[in-house]
N, C-alpha and C positions, 0 to 999 in steps of 0.2 A: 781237255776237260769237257769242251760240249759233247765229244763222241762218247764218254762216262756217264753223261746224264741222259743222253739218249738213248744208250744200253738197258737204264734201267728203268725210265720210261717204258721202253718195248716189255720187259722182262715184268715188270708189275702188270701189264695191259696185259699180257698173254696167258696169265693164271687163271683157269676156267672157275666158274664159281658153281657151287653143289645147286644140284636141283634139287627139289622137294623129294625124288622115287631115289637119291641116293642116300641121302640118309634117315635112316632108323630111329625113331625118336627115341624109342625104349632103348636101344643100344646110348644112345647118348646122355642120358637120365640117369640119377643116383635110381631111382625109385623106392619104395619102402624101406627096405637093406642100406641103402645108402644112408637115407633119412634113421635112421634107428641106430645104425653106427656114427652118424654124428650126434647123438644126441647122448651115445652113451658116452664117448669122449667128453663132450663136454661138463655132462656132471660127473664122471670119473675127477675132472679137473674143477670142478665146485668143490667137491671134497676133498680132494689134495689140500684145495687152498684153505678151506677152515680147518682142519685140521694143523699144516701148518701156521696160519694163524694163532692156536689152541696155545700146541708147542711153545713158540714164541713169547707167549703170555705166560706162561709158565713157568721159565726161561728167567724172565722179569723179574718177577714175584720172586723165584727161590733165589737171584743173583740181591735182591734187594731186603730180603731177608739174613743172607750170608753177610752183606754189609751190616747191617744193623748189630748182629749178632760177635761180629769181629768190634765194633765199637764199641759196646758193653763190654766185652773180654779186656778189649784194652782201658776202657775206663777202671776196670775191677782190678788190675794189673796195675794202672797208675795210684790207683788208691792202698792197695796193698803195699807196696814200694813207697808211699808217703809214712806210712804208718810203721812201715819198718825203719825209714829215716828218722822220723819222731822218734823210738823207741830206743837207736842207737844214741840220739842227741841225749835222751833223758840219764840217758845208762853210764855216760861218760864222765870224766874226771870235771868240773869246774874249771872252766875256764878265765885264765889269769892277766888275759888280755884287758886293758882299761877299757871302759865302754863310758860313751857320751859324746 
């Protein structure tokens, strides 16, 4: 085990580190191009989101108007169906059952 961490003791110590004449600052920079391509990304992605935001709202509104809209139908449905009941009851023979 201690010949494992002395390996890599050695192994970390021995990696040269860059001088200033090796690296290229402009090579290493987004520069303009860079900067301008992230900025269109991210409002590409502003507007994705309000957008689907928009949708989603949308979505809402017309699923909560289809509720609304199916209530009424069946409310119209139940009240039709009463009134047809009513009309069968009226329409019928007297009935001979004792009541009281």
């Amino acid at each position: 085990m201690h010949d494992a961490l002395d390996a890599l003791a050695r192994a970390a110590a021995a990696t040269p580190t860059p001088t200033p004449s090796m690296v290229d600052p402009d090579l290493v920079t987004p520069g303009v191009v860079g900067f301008l391509a992230i900025a269109f990304v991210a409002l590409a992605v502003i507007l994705l989101v309000w957008d689907m935001m928009r949708r989603i709202r949308r979505g809402r509104v017309r699923a909560d108007i289809n509720e609304e809209l199916d209530a009424e139908e069946q409310a119209a449905r139940a009240v039709a169906a009463t009134e047809t009941d009513d009309e069968d009851i009226d329409a019928g023979e007297p009935d001979d059952r004792p009541r009281g």
